[in-house]
C-alpha positions as CSV (number, residue, x, y, z in Angstrom):
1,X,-8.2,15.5,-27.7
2,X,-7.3,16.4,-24.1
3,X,-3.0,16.4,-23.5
4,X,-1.7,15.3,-20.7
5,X,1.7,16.2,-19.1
6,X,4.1,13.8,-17.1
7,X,7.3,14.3,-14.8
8,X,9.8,12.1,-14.0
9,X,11.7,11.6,-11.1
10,X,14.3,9.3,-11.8
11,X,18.1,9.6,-10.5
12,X,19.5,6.7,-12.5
13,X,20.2,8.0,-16.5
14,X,20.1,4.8,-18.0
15,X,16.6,4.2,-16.3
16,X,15.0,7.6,-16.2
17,X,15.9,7.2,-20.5
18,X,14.4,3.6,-20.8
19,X,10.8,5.2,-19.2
20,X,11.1,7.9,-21.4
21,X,11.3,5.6,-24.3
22,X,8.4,3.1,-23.8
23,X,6.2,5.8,-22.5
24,X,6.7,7.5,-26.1
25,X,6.1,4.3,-27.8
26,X,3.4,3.2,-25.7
27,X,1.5,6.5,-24.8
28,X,3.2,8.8,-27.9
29,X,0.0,11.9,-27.1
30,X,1.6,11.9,-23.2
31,X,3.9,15.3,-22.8
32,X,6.7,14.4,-21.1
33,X,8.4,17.5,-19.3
34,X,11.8,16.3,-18.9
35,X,13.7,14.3,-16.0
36,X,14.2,15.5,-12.4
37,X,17.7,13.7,-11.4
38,X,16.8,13.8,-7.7
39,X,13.9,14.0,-4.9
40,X,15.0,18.2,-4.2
41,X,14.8,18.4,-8.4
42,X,11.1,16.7,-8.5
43,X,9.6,18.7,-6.1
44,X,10.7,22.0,-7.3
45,X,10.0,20.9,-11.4
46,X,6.4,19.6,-10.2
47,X,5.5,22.7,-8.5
48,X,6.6,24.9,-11.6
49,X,5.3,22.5,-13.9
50,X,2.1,21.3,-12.6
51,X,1.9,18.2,-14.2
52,X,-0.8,15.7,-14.8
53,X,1.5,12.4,-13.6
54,X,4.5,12.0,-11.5
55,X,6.6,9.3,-11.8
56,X,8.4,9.0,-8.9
57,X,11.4,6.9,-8.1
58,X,11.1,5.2,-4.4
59,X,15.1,5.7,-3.7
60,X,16.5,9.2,-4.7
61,X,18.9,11.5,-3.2
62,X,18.1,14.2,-1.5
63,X,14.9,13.4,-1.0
64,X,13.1,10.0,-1.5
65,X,9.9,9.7,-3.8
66,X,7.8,9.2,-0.8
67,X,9.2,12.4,0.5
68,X,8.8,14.4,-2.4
69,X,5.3,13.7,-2.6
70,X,4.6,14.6,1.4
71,X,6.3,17.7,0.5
72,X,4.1,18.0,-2.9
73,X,1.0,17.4,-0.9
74,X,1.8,19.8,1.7
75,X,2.6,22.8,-1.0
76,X,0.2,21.9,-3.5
77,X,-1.8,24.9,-4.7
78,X,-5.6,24.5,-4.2
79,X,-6.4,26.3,-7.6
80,X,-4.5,23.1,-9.6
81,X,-5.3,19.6,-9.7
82,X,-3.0,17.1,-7.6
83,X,-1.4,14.7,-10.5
84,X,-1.6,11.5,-10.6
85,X,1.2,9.8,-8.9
86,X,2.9,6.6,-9.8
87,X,5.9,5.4,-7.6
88,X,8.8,3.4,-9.6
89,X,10.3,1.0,-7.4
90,X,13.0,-1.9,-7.2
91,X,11.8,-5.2,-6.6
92,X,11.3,-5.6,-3.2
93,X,8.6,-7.3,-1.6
94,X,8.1,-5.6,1.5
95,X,7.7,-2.0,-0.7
96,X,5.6,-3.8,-3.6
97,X,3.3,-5.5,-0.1
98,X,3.0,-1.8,0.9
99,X,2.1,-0.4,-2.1
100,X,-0.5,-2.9,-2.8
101,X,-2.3,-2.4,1.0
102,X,-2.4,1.2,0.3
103,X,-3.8,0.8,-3.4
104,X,-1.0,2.9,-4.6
105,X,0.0,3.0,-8.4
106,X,3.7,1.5,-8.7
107,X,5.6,-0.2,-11.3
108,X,8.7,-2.2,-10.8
109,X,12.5,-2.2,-12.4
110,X,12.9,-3.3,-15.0
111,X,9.9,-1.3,-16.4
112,X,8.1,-3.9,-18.4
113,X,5.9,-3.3,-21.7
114,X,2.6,-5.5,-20.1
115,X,3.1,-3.6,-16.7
116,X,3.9,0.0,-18.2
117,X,0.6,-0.3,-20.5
118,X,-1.7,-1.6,-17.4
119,X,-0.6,1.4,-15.7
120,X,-1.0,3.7,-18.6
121,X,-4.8,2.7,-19.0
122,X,-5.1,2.9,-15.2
123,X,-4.1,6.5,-15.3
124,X,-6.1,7.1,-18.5
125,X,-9.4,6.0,-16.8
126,X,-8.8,8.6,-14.0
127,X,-7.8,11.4,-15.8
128,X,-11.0,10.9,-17.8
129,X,-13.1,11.3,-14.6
130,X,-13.0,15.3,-13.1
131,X,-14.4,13.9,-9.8
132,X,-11.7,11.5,-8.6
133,X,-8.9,14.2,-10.0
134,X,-10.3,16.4,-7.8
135,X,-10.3,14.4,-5.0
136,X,-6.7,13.4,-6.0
137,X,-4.9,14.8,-3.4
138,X,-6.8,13.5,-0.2
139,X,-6.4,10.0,-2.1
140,X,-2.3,10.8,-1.9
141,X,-2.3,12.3,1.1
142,X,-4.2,9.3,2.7
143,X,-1.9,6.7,1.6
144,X,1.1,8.8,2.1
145,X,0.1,8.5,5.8
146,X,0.0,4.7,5.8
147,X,3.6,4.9,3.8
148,X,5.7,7.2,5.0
149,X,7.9,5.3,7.5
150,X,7.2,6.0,11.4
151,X,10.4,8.3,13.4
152,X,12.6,5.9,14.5
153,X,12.5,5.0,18.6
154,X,15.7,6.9,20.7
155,X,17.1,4.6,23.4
156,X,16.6,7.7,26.1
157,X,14.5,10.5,25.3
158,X,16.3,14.3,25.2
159,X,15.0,16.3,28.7
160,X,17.2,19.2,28.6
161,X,18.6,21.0,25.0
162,X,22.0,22.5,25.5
163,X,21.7,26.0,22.9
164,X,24.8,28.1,22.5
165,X,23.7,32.0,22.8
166,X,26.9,33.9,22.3
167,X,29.5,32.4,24.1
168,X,27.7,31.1,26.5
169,X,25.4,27.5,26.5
170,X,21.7,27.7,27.7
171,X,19.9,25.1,29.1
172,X,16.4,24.6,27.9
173,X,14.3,22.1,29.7
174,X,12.3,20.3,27.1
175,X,9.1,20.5,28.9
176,X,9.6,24.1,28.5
177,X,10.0,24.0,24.6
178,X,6.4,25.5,22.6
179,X,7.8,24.2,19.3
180,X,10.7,22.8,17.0
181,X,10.7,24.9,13.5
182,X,13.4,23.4,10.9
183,X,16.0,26.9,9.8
184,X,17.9,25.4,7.1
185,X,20.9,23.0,8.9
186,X,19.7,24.1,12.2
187,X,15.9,24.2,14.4
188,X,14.8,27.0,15.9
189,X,13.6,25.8,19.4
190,X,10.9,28.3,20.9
191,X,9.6,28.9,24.3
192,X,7.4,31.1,25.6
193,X,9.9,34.1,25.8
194,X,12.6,32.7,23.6
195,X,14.2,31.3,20.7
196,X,17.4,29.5,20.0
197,X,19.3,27.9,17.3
198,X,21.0,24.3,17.4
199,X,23.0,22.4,15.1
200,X,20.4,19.4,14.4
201,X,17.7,19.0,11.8
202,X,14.2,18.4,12.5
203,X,14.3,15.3,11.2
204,X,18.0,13.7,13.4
205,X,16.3,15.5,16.8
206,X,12.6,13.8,16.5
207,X,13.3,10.6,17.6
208,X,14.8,12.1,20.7
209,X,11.8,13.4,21.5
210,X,8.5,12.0,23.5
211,X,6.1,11.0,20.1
212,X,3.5,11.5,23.1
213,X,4.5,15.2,23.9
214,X,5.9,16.1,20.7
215,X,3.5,16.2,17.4
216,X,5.0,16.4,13.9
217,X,3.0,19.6,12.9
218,X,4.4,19.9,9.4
219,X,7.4,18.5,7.6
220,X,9.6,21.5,9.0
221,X,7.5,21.6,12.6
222,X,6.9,19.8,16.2
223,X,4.8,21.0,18.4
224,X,4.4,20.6,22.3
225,X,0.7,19.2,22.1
226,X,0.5,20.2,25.6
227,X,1.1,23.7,24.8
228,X,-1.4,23.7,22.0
229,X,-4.7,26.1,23.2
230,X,-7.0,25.7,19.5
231,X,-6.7,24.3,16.9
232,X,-8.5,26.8,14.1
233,X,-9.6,26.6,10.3
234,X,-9.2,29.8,7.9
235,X,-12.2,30.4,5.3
236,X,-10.3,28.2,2.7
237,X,-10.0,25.1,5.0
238,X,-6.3,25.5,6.1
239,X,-5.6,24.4,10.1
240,X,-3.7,26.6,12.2
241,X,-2.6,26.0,15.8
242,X,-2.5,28.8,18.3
243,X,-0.6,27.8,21.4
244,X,-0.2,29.2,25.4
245,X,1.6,32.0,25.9
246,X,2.6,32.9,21.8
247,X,1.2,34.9,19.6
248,X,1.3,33.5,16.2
249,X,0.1,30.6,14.8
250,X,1.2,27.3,13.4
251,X,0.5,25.9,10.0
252,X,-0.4,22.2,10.2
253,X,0.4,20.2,6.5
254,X,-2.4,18.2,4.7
255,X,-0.5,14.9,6.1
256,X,-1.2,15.7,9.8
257,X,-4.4,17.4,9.8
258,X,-6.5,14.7,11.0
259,X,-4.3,14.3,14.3
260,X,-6.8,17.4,15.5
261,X,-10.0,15.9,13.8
262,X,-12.9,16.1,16.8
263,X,-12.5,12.9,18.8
């Protein structure tokens, strides 16, 4: 008999311990390899785990279950199966509408017996079949797109940045700017001859930013599309984009790679 292994990402004890519970009752062959207590946690456990299923609660700190799988799918190694994910949700009918459009596996708190064991023979039937597990992590990384909430609109679009070099305060046209790359609490924000650190992350500075000018590249990247000179594939599939007037290249994530399919 073939044992599966299941993570959970759940940031609420008393919840994260009731799943526990009636998966054992319910499913008492599934391996369950402990409890991530936030989004950061899940990530990290899954990728040195490698599980079979995620459970993923919607509404964690640090990052949200939606957000820990984009990050899952982006660093996922090619060699492993994607797991099966299921996302644990509130009731909320917007979220639930959502989920259903996007034919995404979900369950709703309170975790329910009837709902838990439909789920469990959903995922019992796909582990069974080699062919859809391999083709797991397109399926995730499709709906993700459709999920994953759009950058919210700016009121006025940034056209200068204001970077401190030293003690001084340079003043970087936008237009000018090749990329964004996240650094930790800052982003790195390269031209052609330069780089320079703000105080901003990635995520706080793209809605100031044109959504026609700028691309989200990668979950730590935005790219000038106007600066972008090919867009390339290495022997195992992976896109890279080479842009005007740098010399390396830039990694784009599973979730954004069909911005560059052929039109």
């Amino acid at each position: 008999m073939t044992t599966y292994r299941a993570l959970i990402a759940e940031d609420e004890p008393l919840l994260a311990l009731t799943l526990v519970q009636t998966l054992q009752r319910l499913w008492p062959e599934l391996q369950l390899g402990g409890v991530a207590e936030h989004g950061i946690a899940a990530v990290q456990e899954a990728l040195a785990q490698r599980p079979d299923i995620l459970f993923l609660d919607i509404k964690m700190p640090g990052k949200t279950g939606l957000e820990a799988a984009a990050e899952l799918a982006e660093d996922w190694p090619e060699s492993t199966p994607f797991p099966l994910v299921v996302f644990v949700t509130a009731y909320d009918d917007f979220a639930v509408e959502a989920f259903d459009q996007a034919a995404v596996d979900y369950i709703l708190k309170p975790v329910s017996d009837a709902r838990l064991l439909k789920t469990i023979e959903r995922l019992k039937g796909r582990l069974g079949q080699n062919q859809q597990r391999a083709a797991e992590l397109e399926r995730i990384v499709s709906h993700l797109r459709t999920l994953l909430p759009a950058p919210s609109a700016a009121s006025e679009r940034l056209a200068v940045i204001r970077a401190a070099v030293g003690n001084q305060v340079r003043m970087i046209p936008v237009s000018e700017v090749l990329y964004f790359e996240a650094a930790d609490k800052y982003v790195n924000v390269v031209t052609a001859d330069s780089e320079s650190l703000i105080r901003i992350s990635l995520k706080e500075l793209l809605p100031q930013l044109d959504p026609a000018e700028f691309w989200q590249i990668h979950r730590g990247t935005a790219v000038n599309i106007k600066r972008v000179h090919t867009a390339v594939r290495d022997d195992a599939g992976k896109l890279f984009l080479r842009l005007h007037g740098r010399s390396e290249s830039l990694a784009v994530s599973r979730i954004y790679a069909h911005l560059f399919r052929q039109m």
